[in-house]
C-alpha positions as CSV (number, residue, x, y, z in Angstrom):
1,X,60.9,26.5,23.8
2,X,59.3,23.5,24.7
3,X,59.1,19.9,23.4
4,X,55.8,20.1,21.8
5,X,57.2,23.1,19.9
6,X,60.5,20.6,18.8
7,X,57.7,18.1,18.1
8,X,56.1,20.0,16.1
9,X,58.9,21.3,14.0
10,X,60.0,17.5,13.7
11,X,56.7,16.5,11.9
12,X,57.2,19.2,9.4
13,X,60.0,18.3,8.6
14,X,59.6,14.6,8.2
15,X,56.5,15.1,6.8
16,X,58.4,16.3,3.7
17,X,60.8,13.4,3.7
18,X,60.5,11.2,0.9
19,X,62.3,8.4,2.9
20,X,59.2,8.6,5.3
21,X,56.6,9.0,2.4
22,X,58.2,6.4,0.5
23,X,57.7,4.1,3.5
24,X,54.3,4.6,3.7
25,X,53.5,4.1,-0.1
26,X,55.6,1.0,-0.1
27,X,53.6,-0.5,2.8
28,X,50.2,0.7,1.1
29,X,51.6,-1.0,-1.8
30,X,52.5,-4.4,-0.6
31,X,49.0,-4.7,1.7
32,X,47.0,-3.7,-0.9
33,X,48.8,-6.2,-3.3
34,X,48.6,-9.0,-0.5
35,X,45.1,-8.3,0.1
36,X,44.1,-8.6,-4.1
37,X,46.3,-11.3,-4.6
38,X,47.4,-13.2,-1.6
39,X,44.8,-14.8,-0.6
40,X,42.6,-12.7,1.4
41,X,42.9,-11.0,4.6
42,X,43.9,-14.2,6.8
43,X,46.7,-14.6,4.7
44,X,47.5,-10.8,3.8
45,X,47.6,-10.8,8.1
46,X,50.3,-13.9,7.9
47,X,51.9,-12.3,5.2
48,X,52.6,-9.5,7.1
49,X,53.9,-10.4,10.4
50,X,57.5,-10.7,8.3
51,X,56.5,-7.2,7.6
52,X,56.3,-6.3,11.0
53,X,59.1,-8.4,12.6
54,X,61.8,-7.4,9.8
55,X,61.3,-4.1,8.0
56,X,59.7,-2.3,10.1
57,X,62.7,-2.4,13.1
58,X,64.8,-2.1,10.5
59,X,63.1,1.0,8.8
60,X,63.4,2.4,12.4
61,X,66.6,2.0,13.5
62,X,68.5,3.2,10.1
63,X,66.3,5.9,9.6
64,X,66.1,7.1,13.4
65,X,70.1,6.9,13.1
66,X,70.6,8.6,10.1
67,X,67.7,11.5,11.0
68,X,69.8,12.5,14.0
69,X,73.4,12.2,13.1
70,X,71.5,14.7,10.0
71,X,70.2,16.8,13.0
72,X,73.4,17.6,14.8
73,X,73.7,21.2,13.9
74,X,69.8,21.5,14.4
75,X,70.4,20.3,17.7
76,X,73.6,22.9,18.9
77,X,71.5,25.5,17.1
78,X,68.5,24.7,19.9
79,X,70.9,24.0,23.1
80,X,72.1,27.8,22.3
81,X,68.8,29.1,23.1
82,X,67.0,28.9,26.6
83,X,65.3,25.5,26.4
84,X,66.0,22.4,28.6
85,X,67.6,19.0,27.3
86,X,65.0,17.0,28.7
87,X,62.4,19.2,26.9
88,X,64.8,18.9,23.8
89,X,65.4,15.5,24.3
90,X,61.1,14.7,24.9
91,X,61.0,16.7,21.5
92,X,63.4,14.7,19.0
93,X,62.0,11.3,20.5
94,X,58.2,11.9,19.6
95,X,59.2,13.7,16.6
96,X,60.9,10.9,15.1
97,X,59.0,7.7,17.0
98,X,55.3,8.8,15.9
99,X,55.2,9.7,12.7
100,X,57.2,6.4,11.8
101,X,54.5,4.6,13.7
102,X,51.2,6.8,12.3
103,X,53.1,5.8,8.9
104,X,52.8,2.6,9.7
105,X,49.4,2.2,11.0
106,X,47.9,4.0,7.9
107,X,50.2,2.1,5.4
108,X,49.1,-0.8,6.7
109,X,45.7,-0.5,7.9
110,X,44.2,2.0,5.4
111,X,43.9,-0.8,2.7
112,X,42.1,-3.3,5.0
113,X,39.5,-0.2,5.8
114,X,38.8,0.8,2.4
115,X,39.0,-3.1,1.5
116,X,36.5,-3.8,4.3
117,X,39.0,-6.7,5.1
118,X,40.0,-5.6,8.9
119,X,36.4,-7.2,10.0
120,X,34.7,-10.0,11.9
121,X,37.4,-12.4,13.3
122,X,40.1,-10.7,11.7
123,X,39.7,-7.8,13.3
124,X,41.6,-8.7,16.7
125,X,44.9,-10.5,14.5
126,X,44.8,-7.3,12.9
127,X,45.0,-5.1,15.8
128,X,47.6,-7.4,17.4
129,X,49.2,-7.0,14.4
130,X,49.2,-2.7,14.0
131,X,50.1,-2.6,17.8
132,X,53.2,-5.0,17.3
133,X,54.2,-2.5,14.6
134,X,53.8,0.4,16.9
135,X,55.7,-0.9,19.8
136,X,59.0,-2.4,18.0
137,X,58.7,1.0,16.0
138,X,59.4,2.8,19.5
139,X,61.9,0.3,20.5
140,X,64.3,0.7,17.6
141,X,63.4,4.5,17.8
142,X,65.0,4.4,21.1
143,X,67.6,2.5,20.1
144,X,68.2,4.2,17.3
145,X,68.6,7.5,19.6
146,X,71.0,5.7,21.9
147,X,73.7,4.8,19.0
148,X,73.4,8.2,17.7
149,X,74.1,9.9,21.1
150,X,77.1,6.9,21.9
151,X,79.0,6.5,18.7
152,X,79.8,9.8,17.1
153,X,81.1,8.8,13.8
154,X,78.2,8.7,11.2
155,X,79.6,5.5,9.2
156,X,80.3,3.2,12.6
157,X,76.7,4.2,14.4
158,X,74.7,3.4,11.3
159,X,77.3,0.4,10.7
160,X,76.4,-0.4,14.6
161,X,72.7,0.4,14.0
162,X,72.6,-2.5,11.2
163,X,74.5,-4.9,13.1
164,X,72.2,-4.4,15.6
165,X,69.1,-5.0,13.6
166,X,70.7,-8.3,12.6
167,X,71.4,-9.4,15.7
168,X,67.7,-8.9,17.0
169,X,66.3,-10.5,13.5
170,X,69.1,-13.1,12.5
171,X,71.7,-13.8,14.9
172,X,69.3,-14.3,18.0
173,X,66.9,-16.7,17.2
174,X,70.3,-19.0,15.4
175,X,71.6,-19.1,18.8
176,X,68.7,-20.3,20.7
177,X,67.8,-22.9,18.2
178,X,71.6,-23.9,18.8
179,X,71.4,-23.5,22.6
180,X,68.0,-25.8,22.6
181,X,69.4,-28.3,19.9
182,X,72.6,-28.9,22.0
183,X,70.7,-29.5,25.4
184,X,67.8,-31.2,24.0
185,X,68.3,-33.3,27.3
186,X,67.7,-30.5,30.2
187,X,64.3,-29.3,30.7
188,X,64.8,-25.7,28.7
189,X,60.9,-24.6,28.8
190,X,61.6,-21.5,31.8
191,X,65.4,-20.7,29.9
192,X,63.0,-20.5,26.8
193,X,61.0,-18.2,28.0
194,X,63.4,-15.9,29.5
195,X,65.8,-15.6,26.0
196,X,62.6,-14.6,24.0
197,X,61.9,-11.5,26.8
198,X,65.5,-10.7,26.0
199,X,64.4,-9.9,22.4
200,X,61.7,-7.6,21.3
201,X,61.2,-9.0,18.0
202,X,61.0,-12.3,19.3
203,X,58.5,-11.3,21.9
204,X,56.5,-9.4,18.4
205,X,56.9,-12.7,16.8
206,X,55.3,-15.2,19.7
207,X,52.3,-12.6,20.3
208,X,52.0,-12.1,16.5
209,X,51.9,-16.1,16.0
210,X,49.9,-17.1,19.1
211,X,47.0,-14.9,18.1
212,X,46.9,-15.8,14.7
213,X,46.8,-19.8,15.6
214,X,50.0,-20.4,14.4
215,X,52.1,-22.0,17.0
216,X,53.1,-24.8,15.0
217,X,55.1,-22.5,12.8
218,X,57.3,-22.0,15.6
219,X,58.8,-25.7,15.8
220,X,59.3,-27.6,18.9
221,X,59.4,-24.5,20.6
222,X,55.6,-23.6,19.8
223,X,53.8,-25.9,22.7
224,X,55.8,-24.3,25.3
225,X,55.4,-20.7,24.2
226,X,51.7,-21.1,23.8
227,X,51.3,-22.9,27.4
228,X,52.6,-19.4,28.5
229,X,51.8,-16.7,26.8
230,X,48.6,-17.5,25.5
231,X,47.1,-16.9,28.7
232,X,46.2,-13.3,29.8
233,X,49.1,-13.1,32.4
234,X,51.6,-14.3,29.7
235,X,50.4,-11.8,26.9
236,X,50.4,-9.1,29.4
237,X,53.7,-9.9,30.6
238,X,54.9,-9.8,27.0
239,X,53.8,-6.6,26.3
240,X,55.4,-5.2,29.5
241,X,58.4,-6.4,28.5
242,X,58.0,-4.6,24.6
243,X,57.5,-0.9,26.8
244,X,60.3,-1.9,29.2
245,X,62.4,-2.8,25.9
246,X,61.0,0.9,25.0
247,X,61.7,2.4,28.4
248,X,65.2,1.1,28.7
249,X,67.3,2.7,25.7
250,X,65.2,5.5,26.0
251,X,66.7,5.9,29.4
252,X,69.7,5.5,28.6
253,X,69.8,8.1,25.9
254,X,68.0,10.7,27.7
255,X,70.5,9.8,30.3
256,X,73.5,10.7,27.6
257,X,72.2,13.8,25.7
258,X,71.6,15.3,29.2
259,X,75.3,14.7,29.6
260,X,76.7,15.0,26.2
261,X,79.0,18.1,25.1
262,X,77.4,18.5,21.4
């Protein structure tokens, strides 16, 4: 058995989930709404960064953590048989990572295409905006994978999963603005800069703003991240740092299930 055969047996399966078909109507739903009614694409776009930033990691990392903690006895069932845990492991990841994301994509992108709303000079916002989506989708997979595979009791990994999601969303971006309030005196622009890499959704939020023109939104904070990563170099760098966000608890999960006595 190999992992595009786990793969594929994922994607039937989730492709009967309502969870994941109720995702993508509610996302059709909302951009279609924003689109009609919220002003226009621009300001659908805008709209939808909090979208991006908030529901979707969330969405990933509660449903990734529920899905597998559901999957256990799928999983003994397939480490019975002669197939590899890497293989096994490769398997589960995609299965669960890009669907979410192809969810996402068409929820959000279908109604600009049929709209005709996704062109001109909104069509690079918008694609900065879908690949956002994509990557902290594959982050919070991963991490998602990692608490199932580190904390076995259903209630504290999900319980874990959520506190994690507020730390990323909430808890992070309180502490900086505390940490830059307190030494408003110190020069704090390189510190900055190195506590937003620490965060993917903070990362998602400075691309998401700089390429929408939005830098002011961002407070005093806003002239320094635009110095930086508004250049090439800067908005490459980001996006390394989203894949090595990826890359990391993936890792480190593959590195556990290879280990773990199921």
């Amino acid at each position: 058995m190999t992992s595009l055969t786990v793969f594929r047996y994922e994607l039937q399966d989730l492709r009967r989930s309502r969870w994941v078909l109720g995702y993508v109507a509610c996302l059709l739903l909302l951009t279609e709404a924003l689109l009609r009614f919220g002003g226009g694409g621009p300001r659908a776009v805008l709209s939808l960064m909090n979208v991006v930033l908030a529901v979707v990691p969330l969405v990933s990392i509660v449903f990734g953590t529920m899905y597998l903690y559901g999957s256990r006895n799928f999983i003994q069932l397939l480490l019975a048989q002669p197939v590899g845990r890497g293989s096994l492991f490769a398997g589960l990841y995609a299965g669960l990572a890009i669907p979410l994301a192809a969810g996402f994509v068409l929820g959000v992108g279908a109604p600009f295409l049929w709209d005709g709303a996704g062109e001109g000079s909104l069509a690079g916002p918008l694609l900065m905006l879908l690949g956002a989506g994509i990557l902290l989708t594959l982050v919070f997979t991963a991490v998602a994978l990692l608490v199932s595979l580190l904390v076995d009791d259903r209630a504290k990994g999900l319980g874990l999963a959520i506190l994690l999601w507020l730390a990323a969303t909430a808890l992070y971006d309180a502490l900086i603005v505390l940490a830059a309030t307190s030494l408003s005196d110190h020069p704090l622009e390189l510190p900055l800069i190195g506590l937003t890499v620490l965060n993917p959704v903070d990362l998602g939020r400075v691309l998401l703003m700089l390429r929408l023109d939005t830098p002011a939104l961002m407070g005093y904070t806003g002239a320094v991240f635009e110095r930086f990563f508004a250049s090439a170099l800067g908005t490459a760098l980001a996006a390394g740092a989203l894949v090595l966000w990826c890359a990391g608890p993936l890792a480190a999960a593959h590195r556990r299930f290879c280990r773990k006595d199921f």
